[in-house]
C-alpha positions as CSV (number, residue, x, y, z in Angstrom):
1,X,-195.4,180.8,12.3
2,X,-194.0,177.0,11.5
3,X,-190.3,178.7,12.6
4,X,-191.9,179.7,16.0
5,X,-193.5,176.2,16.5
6,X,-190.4,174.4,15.3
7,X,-188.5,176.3,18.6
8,X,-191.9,175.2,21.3
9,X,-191.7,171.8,19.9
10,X,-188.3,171.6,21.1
11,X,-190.1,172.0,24.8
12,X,-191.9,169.2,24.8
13,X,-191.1,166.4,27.1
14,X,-192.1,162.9,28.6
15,X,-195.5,163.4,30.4
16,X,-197.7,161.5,32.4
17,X,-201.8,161.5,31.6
18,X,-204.3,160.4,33.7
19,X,-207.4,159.0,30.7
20,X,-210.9,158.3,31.6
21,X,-213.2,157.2,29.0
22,X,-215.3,154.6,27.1
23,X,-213.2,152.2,25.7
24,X,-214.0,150.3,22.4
25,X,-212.6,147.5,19.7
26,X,-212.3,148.5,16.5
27,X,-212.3,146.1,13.4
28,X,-211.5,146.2,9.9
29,X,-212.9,144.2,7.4
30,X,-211.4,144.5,4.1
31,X,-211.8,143.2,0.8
32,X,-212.7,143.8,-3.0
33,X,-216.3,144.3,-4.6
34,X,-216.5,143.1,-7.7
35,X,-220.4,142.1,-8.6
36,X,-224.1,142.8,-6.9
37,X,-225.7,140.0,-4.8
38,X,-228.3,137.8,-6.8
39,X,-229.9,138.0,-3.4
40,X,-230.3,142.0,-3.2
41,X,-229.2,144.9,-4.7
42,X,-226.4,145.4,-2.9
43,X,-222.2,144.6,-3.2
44,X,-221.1,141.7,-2.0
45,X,-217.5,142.4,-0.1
46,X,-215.3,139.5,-1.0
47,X,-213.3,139.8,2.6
48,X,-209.3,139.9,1.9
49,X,-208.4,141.4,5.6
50,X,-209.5,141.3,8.8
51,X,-207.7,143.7,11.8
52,X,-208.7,144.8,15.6
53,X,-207.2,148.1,17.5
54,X,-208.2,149.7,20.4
55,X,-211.2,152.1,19.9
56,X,-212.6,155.4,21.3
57,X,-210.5,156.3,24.2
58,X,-208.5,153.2,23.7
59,X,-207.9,155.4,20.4
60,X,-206.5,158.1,22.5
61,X,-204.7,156.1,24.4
62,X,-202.4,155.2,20.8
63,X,-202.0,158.8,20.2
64,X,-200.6,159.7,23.5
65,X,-198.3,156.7,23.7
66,X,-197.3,157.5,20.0
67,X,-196.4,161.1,21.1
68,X,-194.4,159.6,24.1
69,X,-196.6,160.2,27.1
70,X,-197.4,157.5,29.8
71,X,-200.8,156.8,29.8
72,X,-202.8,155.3,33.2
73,X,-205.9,154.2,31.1
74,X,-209.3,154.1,33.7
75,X,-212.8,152.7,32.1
76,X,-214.2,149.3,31.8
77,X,-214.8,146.3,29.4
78,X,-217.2,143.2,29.8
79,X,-215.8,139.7,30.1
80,X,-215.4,138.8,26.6
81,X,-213.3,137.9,23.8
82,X,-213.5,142.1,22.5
83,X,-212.4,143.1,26.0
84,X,-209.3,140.5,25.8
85,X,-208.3,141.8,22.5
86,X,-208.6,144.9,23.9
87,X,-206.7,144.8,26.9
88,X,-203.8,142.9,24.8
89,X,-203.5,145.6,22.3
90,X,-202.9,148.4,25.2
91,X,-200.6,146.2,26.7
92,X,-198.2,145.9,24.4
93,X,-198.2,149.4,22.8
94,X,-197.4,150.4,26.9
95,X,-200.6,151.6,28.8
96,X,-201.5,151.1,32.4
97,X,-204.4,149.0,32.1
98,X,-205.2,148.1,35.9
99,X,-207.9,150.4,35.8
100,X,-209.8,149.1,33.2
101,X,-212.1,147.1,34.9
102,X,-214.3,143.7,33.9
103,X,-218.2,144.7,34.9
104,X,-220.5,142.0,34.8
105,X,-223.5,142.1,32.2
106,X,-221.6,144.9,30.3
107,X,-220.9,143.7,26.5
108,X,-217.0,145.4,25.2
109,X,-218.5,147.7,22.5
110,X,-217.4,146.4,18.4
111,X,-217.3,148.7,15.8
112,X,-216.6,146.6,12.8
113,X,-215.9,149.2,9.0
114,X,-216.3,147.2,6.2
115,X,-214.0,148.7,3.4
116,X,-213.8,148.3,0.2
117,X,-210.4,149.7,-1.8
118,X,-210.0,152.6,1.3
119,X,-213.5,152.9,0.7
120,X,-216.0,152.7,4.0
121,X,-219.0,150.8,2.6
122,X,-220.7,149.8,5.9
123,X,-220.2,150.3,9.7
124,X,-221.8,147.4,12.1
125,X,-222.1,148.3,15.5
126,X,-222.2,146.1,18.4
127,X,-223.0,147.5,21.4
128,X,-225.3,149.2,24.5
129,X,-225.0,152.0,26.6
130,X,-225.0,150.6,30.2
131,X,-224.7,152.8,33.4
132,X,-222.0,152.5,35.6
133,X,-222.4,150.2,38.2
134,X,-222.9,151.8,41.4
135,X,-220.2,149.6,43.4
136,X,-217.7,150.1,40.8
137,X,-218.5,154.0,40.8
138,X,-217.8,153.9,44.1
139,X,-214.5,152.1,43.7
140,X,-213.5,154.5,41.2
141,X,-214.1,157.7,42.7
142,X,-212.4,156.2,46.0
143,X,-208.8,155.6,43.9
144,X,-209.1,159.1,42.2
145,X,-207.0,160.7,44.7
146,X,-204.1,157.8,44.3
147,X,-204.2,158.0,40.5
148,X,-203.7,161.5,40.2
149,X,-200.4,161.5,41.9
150,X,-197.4,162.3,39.7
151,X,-199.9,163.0,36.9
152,X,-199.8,166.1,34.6
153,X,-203.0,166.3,33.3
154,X,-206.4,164.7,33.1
155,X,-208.0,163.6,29.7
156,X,-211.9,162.8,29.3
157,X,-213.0,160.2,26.2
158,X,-216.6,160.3,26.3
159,X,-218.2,158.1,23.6
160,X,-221.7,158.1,25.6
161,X,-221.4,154.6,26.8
162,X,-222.6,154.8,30.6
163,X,-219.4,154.8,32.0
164,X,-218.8,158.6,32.6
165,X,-221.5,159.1,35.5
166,X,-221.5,162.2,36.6
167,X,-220.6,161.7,39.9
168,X,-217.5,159.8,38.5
169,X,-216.7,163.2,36.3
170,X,-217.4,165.5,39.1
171,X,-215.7,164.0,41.2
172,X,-212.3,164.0,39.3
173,X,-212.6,167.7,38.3
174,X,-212.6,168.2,41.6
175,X,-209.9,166.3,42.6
176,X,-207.6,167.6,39.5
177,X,-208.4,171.0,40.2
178,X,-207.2,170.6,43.9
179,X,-204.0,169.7,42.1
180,X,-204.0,172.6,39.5
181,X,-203.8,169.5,37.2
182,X,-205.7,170.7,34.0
183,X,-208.4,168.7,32.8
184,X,-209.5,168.2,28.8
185,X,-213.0,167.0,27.8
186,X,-214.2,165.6,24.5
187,X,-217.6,165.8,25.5
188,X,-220.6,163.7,24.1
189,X,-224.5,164.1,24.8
190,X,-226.4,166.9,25.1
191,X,-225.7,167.8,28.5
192,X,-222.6,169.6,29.2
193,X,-223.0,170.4,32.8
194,X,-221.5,167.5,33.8
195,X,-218.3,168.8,32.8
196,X,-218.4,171.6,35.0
197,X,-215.1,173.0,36.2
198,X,-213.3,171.2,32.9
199,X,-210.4,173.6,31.9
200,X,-211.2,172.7,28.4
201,X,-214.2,171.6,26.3
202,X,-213.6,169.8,23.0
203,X,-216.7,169.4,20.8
204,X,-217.1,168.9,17.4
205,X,-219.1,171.9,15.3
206,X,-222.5,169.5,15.0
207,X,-222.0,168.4,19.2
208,X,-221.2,172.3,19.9
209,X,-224.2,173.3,18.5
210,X,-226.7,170.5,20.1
211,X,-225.3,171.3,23.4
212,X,-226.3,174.8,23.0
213,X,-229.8,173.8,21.4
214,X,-229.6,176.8,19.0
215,X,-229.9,176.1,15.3
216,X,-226.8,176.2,13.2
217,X,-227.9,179.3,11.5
218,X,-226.7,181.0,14.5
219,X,-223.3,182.3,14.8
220,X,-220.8,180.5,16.4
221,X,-220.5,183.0,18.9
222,X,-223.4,182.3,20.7
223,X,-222.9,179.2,20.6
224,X,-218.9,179.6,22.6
225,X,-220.8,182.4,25.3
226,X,-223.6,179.3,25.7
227,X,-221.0,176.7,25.9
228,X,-218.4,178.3,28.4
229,X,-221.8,179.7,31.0
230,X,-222.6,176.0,31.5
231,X,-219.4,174.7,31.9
232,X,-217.5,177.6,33.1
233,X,-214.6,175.9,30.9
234,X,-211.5,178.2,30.1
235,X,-211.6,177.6,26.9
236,X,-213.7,175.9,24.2
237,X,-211.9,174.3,21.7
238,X,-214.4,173.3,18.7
239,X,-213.0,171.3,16.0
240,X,-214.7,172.0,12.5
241,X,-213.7,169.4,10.1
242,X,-211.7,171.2,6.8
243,X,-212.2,174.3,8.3
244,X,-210.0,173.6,11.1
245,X,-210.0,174.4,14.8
246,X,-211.6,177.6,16.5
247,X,-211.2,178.5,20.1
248,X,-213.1,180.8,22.7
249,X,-211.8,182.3,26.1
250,X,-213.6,183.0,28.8
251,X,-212.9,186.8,27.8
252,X,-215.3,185.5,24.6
253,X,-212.2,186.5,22.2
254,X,-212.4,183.8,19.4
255,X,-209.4,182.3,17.6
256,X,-209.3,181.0,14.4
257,X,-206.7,178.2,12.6
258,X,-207.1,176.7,9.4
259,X,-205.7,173.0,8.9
260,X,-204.3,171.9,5.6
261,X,-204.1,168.0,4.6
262,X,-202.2,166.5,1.5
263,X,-205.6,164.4,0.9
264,X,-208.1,163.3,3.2
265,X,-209.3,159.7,2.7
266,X,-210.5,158.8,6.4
267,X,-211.6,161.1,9.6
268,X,-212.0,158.0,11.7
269,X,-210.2,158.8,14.7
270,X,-209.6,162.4,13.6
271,X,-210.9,163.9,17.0
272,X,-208.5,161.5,18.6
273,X,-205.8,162.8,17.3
274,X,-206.8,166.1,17.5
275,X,-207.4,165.3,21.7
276,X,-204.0,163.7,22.3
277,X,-201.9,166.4,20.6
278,X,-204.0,169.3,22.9
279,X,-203.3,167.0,25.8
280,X,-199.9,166.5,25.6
281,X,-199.4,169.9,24.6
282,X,-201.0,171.5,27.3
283,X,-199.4,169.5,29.9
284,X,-195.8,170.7,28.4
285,X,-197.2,173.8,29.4
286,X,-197.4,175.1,25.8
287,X,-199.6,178.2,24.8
288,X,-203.4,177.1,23.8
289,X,-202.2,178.9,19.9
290,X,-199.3,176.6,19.7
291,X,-201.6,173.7,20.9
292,X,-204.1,173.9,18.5
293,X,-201.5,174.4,16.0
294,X,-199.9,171.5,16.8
295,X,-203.3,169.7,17.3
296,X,-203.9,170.7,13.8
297,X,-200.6,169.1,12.2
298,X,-201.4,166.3,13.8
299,X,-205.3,165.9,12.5
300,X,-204.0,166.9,9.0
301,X,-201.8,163.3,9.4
302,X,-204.4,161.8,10.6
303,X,-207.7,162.6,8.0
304,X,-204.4,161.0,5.5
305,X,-204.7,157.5,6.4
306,X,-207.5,155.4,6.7
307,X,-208.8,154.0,9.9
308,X,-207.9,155.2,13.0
309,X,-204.1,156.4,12.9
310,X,-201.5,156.8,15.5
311,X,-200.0,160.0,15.2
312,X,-196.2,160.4,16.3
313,X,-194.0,163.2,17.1
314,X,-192.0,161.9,14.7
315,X,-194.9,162.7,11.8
316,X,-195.6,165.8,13.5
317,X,-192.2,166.8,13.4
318,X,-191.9,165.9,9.5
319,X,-194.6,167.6,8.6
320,X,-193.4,170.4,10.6
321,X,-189.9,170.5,8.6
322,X,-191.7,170.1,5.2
323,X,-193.9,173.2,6.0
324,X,-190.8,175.1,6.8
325,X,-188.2,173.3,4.7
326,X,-188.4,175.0,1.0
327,X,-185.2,175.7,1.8
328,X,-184.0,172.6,4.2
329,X,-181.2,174.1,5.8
330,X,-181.2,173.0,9.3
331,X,-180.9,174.7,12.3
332,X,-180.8,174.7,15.9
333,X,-184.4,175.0,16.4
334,X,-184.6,172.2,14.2
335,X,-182.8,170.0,16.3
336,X,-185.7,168.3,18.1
337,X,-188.1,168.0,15.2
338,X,-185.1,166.8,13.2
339,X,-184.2,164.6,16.3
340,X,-188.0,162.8,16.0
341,X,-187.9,162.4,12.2
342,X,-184.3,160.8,12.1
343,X,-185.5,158.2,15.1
344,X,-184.4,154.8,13.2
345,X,-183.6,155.9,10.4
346,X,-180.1,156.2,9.1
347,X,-178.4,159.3,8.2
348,X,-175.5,159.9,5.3
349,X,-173.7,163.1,5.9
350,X,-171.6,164.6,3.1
351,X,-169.8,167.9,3.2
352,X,-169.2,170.2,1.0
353,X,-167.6,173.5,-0.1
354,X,-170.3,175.9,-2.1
355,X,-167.5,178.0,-3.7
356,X,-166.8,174.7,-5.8
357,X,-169.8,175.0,-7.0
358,X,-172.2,172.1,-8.7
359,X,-169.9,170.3,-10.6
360,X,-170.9,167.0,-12.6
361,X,-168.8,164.7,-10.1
362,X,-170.7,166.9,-6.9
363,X,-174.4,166.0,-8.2
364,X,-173.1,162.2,-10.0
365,X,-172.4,161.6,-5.9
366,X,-175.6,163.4,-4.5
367,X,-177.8,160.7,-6.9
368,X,-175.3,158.0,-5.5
369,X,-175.9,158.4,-2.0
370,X,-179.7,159.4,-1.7
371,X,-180.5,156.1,-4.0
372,X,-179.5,153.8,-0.3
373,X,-182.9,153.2,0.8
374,X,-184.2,154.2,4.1
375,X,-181.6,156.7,4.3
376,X,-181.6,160.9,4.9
377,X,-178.5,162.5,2.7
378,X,-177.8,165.7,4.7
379,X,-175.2,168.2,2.9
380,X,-172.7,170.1,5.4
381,X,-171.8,173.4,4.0
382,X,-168.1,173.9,5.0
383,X,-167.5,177.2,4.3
384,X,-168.3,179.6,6.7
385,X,-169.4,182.4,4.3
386,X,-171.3,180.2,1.8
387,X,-172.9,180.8,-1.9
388,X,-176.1,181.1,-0.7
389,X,-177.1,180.8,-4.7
390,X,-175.3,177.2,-4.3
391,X,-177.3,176.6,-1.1
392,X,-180.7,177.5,-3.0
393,X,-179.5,174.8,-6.0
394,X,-178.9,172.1,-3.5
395,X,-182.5,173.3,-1.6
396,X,-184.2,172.7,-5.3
397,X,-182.7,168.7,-5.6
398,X,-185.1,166.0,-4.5
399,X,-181.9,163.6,-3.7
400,X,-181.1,166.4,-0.5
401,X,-183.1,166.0,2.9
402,X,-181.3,168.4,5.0
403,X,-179.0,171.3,4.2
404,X,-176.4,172.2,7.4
405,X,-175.1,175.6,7.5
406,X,-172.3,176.3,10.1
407,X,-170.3,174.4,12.6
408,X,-171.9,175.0,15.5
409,X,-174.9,173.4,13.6
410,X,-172.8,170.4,13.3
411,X,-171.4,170.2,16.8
412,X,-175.1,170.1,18.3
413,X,-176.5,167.4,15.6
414,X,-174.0,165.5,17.0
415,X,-174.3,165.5,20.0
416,X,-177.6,163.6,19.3
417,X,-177.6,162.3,15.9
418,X,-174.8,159.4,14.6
419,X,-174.7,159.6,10.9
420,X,-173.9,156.5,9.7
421,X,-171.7,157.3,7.1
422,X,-169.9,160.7,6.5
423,X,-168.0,161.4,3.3
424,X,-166.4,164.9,2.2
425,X,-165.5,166.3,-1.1
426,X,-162.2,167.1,-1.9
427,X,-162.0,169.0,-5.0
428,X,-163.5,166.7,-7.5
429,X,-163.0,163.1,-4.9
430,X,-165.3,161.7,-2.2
431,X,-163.4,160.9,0.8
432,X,-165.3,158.8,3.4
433,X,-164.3,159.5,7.0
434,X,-164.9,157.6,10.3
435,X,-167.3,159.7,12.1
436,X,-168.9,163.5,12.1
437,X,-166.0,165.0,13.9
438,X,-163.8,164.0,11.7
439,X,-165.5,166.5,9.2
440,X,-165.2,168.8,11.5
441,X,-161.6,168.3,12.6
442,X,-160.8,168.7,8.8
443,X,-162.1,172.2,8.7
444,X,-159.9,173.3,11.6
445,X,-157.0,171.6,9.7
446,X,-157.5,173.8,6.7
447,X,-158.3,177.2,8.9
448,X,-155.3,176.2,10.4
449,X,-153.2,175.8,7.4
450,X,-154.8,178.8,5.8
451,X,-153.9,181.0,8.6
452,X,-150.2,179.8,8.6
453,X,-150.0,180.9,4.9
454,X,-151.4,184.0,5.7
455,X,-149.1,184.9,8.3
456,X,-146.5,184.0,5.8
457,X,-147.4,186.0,3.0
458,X,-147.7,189.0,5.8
459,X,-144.4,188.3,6.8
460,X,-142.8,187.8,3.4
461,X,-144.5,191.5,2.7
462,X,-143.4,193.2,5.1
């Protein structure tokens, strides 16, 4: 299954997303505990740290840039020190922030983690749901029309702030769905009629569940037939912590995929993630399985970290190859996830013949190379009919990223990838060569010779 989503990735593209959503800062106060107050019984947090990022949507605003997408970011902040930071932040990681909008008497909402050794101790909140101004609702729903020009799909943050009225909402599935431009909800509140028309609902399990006011001894079922009759969504996508992601059609067929995670330390952001990847998926046109999938990877990065996390193609793409890399033989629908991970980063190439076998010079070299930091070591194999025994040896070695089988593997890396230095083994020697093509041009050398010799044997024969 990996294999399969190793050849969509290679589909996906630069896109352009159209976010609406309740924009928040985020701060991080970090430090040490090491004794109780005299005071209280409580820890006093001896502060170390202190950092600011865009929150909520502006949360999903990182992921999508991180995955490549250009983002025109619609909401609103108030005229304060929080909203400056947070305009700033989005400006230089590459949003559109024209449509985030200063309303007077609305405070930017703060959400300020105090952590202790990765460890969330407290979370202060500073903030107040405020209702959409009717002049700047009006404003609003008057540009929808401009902003969805160009734009390839429609993404909804809602954190429950005020600023997604539903007029504003309805108004903008409307528009998108004019346009056949798909739109994706992560929805908050009770009240999921406003979201009428979405082509895809996002809860959470606990949010999926209140919506549908039935108690969560019922199965999740009923709670999907519930959810898709108010909305009249295509899909409901419900995100269920370690359990995964499960989906539902409007043919009530439910899909199930599991998510797996090196070590979760942090969901902070999780559903972020989780809403970026769909979106960016979806408007590549993938298929809603190879979304959540992806969606999936992605979350499984993200629970890894703590705090909110940007998650890259380039991470998905890793993680991608590790799944499917026992072996780590490369091929050509590898090319784009390899293509991602090998973004700034340098590459050593080394060829080698696998009817030589893994001699003590061979694996002396091997160390030599993959101990330059901040480097891949990729092995060319340069026989065409190699020991595939060899191949599983060199597969084993933690000092070997990639494994490159065949010459037409080569040609296309190539074309995209610049190692930046390429050596070959020569029975027991390592010769270093100007470029890739060189290694190439060698083979042909030797076919060439060992043709000729052929010939002349045949002819001496006969």
């Amino acid at each position: 299954m990996v294999k399969k989503l190793l050849s969509v990735f290679s589909q996906l593209k630069e896109i352009r997303v159209l976010l609406l959503g309740d924009f928040m800062l985020d701060q991080y106060t970090k430090g040490s505990v090491s004794r109780i107050s005299p005071e209280a019984p409580v820890a006093v947090l001896r502060v170390e740290e202190e950092q600011s990022s865009p929150g909520g949507a502006g949360n999903v605003v990182l992921n999508l840039l991180a995955l490549g997408a250009n983002v025109i970011a619609v909401g609103r902040r108030g005229k304060d020190e929080a909203g400056r930071t947070l305009i700033s932040f989005l400006q230089r990681a590459g949003a559109d922030v024209r449509h985030i909008f200063i309303e007077d008497g609305y405070v930017t909402p703060i959400k300020n983690r105090l952590l202790a050794e990765s460890q969330q101790l407290l979370r202060l909140d500073r903030e107040k749901a405020m209702e959409l101004q009717p002049s700047l609702e009006k404003k609003i729903i008057a540009q929808v029309p401009q902003l969805l020009e160009r734009i390839n799909v429609v993404a909804i943050s809602d954190y429950a702030k005020g600023f997604l009225s539903r007029s504003l909402i309805g108004s903008v599935i409307k528009e998108a769905n004019a346009r056949s431009i798909p739109i994706i909800v992560d929805p908050k509140g009770l009240d999921f009629s406003k979201y009428v028309g979405a082509t895809i609902i996002k809860p959470n399990l606990s949010e999926a569940y209140a919506a549908a006011k039935v108690s969560l001894s019922e199965p999740l079922e009923k709670v999907a037939d519930i959810l898709l009759g108010i909305t009249q969504a295509k899909i409901l996508m419900i995100t269920r912590s370690e359990k995964g992601i499960s989906y539902f059609d409007q043919k009530k067929r439910r899909f199930d995929f599991p998510v797996k995670s090196k070590e979760v330390k942090d969901v902070t952001g999780a559903g972020d993630t989780v809403l970026a990847m769909a979106v960016f998926s979806i408007a590549n046109l993938l298929e809603m399985s190879d979304a959540v999938r992806l969606a999936n990877i992605a979350a499984s990065i993200s629970v890894e970290h703590v705090g909110c996390f940007s998650v890259s193609l380039a991470d998905v793409a890793k993680r991608m190859l590790e799944l499917h890399g026992e072996n780590k033989i490369f091929s050509t629908d590898h090319l784009f996830a390899l293509r991602q991970v090998l973004l700034g980063r340098k590459v050593i190439l080394l060829g080698v013949d696998s009817h030589c076998g893994m001699t003590t010079m061979l694996f002396q070299k091997i160390r030599e190379l993959s101990s330059k930091n901040g480097q891949e070591l990729m092995i060319y194999i340069k026989d065409p009919d190699p020991d595939m025994q060899f191949v599983r040896l060199l597969s084993s070695l933690s000092e070997v990223d990639f494994i490159i089988l065949k010459s037409e593997n080569l040609q296309h890396l190539c074309k995209v990838i610049e190692p930046d230095e390429v050596y070959e083994m020569q029975e027991d020697r390592m010769i270093s060569l100007e470029k890739a093509k060189d290694l190439l041009r060698s083979l042909i050398k030797k076919k060439l010779s060992q043709s000729k010799k052929q010939r002349k044997t045949y002819t001496q024969t006969t």
